[in-house]
C-alpha positions as CSV (number, residue, x, y, z in Angstrom):
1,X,18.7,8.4,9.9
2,X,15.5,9.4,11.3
3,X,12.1,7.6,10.1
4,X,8.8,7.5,10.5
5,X,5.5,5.3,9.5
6,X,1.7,5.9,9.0
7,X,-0.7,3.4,8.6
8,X,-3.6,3.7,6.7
9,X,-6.8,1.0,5.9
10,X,-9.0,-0.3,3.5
11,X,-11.5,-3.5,2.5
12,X,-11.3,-5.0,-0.5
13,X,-12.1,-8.5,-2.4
14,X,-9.2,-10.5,-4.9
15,X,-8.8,-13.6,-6.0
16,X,-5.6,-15.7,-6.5
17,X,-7.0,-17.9,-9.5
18,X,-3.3,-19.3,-10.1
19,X,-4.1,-21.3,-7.1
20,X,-5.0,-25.0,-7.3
21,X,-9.0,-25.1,-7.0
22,X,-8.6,-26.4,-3.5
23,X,-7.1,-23.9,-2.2
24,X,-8.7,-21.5,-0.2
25,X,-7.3,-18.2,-1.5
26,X,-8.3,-19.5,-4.6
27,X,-11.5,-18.6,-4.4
28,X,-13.1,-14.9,-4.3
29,X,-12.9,-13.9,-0.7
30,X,-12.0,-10.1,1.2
31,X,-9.9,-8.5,3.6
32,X,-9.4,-5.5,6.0
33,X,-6.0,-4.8,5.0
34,X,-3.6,-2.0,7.4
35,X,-0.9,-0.7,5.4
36,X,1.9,0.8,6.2
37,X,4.3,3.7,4.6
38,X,7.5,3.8,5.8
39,X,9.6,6.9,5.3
40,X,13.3,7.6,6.0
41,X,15.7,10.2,5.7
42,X,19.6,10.9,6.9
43,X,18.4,14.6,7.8
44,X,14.9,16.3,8.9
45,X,13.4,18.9,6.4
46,X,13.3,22.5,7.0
47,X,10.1,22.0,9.7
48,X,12.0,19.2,11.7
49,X,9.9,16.3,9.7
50,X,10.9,13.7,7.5
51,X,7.7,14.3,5.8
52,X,5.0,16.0,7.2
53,X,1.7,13.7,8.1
54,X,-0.5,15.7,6.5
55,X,1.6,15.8,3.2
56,X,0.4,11.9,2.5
57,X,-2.9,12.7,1.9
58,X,-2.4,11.7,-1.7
59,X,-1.4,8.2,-0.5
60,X,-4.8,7.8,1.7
61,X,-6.4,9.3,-2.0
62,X,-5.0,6.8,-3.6
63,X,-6.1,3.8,-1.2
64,X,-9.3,5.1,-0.9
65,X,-10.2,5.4,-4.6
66,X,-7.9,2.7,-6.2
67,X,-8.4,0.3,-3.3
68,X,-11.0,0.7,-0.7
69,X,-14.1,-1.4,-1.6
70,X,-13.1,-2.7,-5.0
71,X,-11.9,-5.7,-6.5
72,X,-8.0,-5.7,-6.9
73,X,-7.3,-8.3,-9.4
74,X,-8.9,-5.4,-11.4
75,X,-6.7,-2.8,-9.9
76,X,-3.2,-4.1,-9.6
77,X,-1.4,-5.3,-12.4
78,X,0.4,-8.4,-10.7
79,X,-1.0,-11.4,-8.8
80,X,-2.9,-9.7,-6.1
81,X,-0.6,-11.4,-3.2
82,X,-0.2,-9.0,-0.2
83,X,3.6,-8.7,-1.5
84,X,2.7,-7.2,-4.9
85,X,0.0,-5.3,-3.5
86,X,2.4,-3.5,-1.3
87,X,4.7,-3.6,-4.5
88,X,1.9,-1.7,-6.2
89,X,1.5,0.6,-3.3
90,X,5.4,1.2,-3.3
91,X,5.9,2.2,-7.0
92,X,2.9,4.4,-6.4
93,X,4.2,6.3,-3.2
94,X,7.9,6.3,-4.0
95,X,6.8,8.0,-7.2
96,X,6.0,10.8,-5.3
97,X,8.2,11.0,-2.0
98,X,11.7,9.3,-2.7
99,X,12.2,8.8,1.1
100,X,9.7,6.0,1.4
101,X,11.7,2.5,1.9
102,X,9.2,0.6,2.5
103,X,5.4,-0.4,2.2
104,X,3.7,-3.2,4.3
């Protein structure tokens, strides 16, 4: 099994209003998030690569103009924890390369 990761970076503001008041995530606040694509496969490709770098561009695309600079809870679908936003980030990269296994 050979595998490989890319990270990738965005800011962004959310809000986790299911939170008691109190809390502190409760409240609107941002982050620096790093993310991180994780891609595996039991054989290398035709060019010796799992997936070629340059071939996730559409990932980055999709950080930068989903993500970057915006505010999530109007974005992602779920509760805008940093597990469902790598949920959302998974269902959005596995759709397009079936050897990711994981996003953090």
């Amino acid at each position: 099994m050979y595998t490989i990761a890319k990270q990738f970076t965005f800011s962004a503001s959310h809000q986790l209003d299911h939170l008691p008041e109190d809390h502190q995530c409760a409240r609107l606040h941002g982050h620096n998030y790093v993310v991180e694509i994780v891609l595996s496969a039991p054989a290398l490709n035709r060019n010796d690569f799992v997936v070629d770098y340059g071939d996730l561009e559409p990932f980055k695309k999709i950080i930068d103009t989903c993500l970057d600079h915006r505010h999530l809870n109007e974005v992602i679908p779920y509760r805008t924890t940093a597990e469902n936003i790598a949920r959302w980030l998974f269902e959005k990269a596995h759709a397009l390369w079936p050897q990711v296994v994981a996003v953090r």
